[in-house]
VEXDREN-710737 format. One record per atom (N, C-alpha, C): residue in three letters; x, y, z. Coordinates in steps of 0.001 Angstrom, whole numbers, plus 500000, padded with zeros to 6 digits. Example, Ala and Ser with C-alpha at 12.3 -4.5 7.8 and 13.67 -1.06 7.14 Angstrom:
<rs>
ALA513190494310507800 ALA512300495500507800 ALA513200496700507800 SER512850497750507080 SER513670498940507140 SER512900500030507870 
</rs>
This chain:
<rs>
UNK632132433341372003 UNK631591433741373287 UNK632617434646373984 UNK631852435797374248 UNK633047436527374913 UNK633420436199376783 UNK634426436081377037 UNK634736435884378308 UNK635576437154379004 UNK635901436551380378 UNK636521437862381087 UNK637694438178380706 UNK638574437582380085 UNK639454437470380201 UNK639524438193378695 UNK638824438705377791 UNK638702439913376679 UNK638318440536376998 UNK637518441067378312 UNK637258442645378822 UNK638012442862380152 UNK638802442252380829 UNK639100442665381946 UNK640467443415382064 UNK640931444052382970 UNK641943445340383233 UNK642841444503383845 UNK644144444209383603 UNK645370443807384149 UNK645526444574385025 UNK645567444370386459 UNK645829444803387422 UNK646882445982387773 UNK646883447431387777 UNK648046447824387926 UNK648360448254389390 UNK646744449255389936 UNK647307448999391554 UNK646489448128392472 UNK647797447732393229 UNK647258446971394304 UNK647585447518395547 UNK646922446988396697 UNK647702447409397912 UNK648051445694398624 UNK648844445788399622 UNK649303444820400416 UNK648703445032401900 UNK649019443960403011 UNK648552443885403894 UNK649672444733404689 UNK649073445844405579 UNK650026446813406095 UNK649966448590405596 UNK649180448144404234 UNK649470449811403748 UNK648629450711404453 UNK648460451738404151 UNK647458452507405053 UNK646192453087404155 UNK645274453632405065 UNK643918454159404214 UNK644446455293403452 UNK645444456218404250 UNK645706457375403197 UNK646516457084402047 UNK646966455850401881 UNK647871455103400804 UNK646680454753399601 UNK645625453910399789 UNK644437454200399403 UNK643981455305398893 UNK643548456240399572 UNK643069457899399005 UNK643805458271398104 UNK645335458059398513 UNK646008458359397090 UNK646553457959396516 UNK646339456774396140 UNK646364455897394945 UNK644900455995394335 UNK644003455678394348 UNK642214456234394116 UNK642574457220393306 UNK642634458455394091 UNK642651459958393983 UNK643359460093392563 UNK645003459336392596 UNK645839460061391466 UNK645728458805390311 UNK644876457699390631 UNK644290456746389126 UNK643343456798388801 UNK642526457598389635 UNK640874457792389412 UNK640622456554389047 UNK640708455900390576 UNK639993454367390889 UNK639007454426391962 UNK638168453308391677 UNK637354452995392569 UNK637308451905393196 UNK638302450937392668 UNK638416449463394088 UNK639874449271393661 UNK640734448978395004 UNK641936448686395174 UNK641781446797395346 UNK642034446421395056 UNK642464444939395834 UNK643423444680396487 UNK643469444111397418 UNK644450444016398675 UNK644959442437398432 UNK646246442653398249 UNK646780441453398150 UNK647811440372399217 UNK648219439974399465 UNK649406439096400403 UNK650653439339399632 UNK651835438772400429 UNK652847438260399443 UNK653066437328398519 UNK652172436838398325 UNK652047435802397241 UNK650854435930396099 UNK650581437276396032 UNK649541437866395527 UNK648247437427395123 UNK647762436409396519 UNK646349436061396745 UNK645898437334397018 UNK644172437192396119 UNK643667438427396834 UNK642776438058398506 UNK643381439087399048 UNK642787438535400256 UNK641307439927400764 UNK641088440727400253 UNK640299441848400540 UNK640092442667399267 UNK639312443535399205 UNK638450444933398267 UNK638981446149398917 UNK639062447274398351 UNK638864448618399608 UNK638361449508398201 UNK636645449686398490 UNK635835450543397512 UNK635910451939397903 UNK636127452698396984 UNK635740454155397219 UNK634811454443398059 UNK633496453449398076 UNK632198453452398829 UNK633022453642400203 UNK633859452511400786 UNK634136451721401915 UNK635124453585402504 UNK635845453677401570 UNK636885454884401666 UNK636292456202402333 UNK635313456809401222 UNK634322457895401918 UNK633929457509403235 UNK633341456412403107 UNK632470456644404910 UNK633703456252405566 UNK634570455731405405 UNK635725455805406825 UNK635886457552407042 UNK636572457936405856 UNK636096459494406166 UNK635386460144406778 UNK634192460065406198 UNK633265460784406925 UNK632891460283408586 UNK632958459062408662 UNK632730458590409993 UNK633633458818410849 UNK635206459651410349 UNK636090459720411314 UNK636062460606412564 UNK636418460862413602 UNK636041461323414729 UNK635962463098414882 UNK636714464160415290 UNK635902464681415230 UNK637451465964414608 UNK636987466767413037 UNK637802467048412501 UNK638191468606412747 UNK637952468653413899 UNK637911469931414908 UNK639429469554415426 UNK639505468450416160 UNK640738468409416623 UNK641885467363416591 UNK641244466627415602 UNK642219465694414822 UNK642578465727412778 UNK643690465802412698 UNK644003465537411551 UNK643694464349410618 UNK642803464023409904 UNK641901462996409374 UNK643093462618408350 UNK644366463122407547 UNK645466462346406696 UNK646404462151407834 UNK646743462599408642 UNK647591461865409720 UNK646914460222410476 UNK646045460495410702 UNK645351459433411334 UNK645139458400410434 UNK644914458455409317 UNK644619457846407994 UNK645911457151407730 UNK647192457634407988 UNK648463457254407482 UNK648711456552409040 UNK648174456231409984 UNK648081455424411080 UNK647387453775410430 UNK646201454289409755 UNK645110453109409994 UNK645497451601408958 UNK645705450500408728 UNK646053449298408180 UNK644897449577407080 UNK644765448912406311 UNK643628448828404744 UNK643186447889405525 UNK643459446502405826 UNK642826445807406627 UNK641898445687407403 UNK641584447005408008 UNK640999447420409290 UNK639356447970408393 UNK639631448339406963 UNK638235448903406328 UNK638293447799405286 UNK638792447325404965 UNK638334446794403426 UNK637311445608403269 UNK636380445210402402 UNK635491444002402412 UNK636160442580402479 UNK636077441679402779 UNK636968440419402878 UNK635853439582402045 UNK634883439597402408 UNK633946438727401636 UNK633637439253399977 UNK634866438821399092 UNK634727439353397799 UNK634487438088396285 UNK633267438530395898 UNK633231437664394956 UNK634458438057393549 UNK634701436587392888 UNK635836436575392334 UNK635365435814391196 UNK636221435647390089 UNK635743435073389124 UNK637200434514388085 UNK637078434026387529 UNK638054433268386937 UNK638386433551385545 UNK639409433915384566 UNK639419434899383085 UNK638460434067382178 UNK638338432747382371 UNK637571431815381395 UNK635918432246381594 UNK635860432618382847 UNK634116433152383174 UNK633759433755381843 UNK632526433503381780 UNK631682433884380638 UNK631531435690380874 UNK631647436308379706 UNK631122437950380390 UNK630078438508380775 UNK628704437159379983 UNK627326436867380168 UNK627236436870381862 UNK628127435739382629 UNK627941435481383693 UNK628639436736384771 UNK629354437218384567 UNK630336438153385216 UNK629439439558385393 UNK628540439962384399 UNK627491441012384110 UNK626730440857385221 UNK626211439531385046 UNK625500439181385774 UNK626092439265387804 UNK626671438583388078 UNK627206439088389088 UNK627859440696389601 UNK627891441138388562 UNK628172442855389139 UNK626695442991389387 UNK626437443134388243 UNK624631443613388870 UNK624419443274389880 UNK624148442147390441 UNK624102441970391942 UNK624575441686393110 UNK625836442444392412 UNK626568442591394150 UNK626894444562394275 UNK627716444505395254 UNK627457445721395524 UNK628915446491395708 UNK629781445650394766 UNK631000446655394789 UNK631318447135392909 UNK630477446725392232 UNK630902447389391210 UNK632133446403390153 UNK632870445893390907 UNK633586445199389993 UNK633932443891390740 UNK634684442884389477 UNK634626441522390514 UNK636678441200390007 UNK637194441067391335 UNK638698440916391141 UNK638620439138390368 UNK639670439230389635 UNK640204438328388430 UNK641152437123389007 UNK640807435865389384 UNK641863435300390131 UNK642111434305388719 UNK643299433206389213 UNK643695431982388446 UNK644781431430389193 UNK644331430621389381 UNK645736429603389762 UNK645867430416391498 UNK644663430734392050 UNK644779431855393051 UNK645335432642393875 UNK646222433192392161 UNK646777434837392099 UNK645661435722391343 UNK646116436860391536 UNK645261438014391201 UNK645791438505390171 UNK645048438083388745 UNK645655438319387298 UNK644744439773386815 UNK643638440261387335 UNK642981441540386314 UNK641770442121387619 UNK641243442575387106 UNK640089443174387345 UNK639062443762386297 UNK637630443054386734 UNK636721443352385516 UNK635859444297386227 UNK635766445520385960 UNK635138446741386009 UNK633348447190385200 UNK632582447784385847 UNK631641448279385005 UNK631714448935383905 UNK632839449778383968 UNK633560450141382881 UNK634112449402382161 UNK634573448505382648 UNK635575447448380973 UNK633744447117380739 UNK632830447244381134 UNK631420446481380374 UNK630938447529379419 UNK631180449038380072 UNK631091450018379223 UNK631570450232377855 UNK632892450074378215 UNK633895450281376847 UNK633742448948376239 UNK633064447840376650 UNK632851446876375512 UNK631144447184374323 UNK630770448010375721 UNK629332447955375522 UNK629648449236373862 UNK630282450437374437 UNK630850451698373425 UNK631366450670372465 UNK632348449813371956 UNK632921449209371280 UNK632125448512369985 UNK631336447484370615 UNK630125447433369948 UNK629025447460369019 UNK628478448820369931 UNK627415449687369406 UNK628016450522367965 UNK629599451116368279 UNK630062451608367160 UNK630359450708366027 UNK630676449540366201 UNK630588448733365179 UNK629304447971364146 UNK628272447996365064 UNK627185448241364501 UNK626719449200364155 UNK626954450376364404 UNK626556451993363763 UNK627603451744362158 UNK628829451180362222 UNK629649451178361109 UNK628804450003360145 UNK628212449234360701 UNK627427447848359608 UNK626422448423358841 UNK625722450007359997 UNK624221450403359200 UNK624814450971358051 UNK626138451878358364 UNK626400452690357571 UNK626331452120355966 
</rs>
């Protein structure tokens, strides 16, 4: 049975409580990511900050006529945008069940806890590249 803990991404960035949104943008920007997890000092996850969440702070920012939107950005806490209400899942979770919960939630991936620290992150993509993985191995069985 495959579980999360054979498709999920060892965590490489995180943010902490304090960093800023433009710390975000570019970390995103230069890992070509789409959810940061926000951690404590004891690396509970305590928040999400989705690309989704990222754009509309952007776009909703005030008015870019006469304010600098990366200055202001390097003002704002992650805290202040990120989701707090984040479903989580455990490496032993089934990948059956974990599928299942992306599908119906609405950030795309579900952060990896244990012992509640923040050990991975399981992505639509790690479902992809299991899904690619796979399929090629069964294309190699027809062969």
């Amino acid at each position: 049975m495959t579980l999360v803990k054979d498709l999920m991404t060892s965590i490489v960035e995180t943010l902490q409580v304090g960093d800023s949104v433009d710390l975000a943008r570019h970390l995103m920007s230069a890992g070509h990511l789409r959810h940061l997890p926000v951690i404590d000092g004891a690396e509970h996850l305590i928040g999400l900050v989705t690309h989704r969440k990222l754009l509309s702070a952007w776009v909703s920012h005030g008015d870019p006529n006469r304010e600098n939107a990366r200055a202001v950005a390097a003002e704002i806490p992650v805290e202040m945008m990120m989701e707090r209400n984040v479903l989580t899942v455990s490496p032993d979770t089934t990948a059956a069940l974990a599928a299942a919960l992306i599908e119906s939630s609405r950030f795309g991936c579900l952060p990896v806890v244990e012992h509640g620290k923040l050990v991975g992150i399981l992505t639509e993509a790690d479902f992809v590249r299991f899904a690619r993985k796979h399929l090629e191995a069964e294309a190699a069985l027809a062969s």
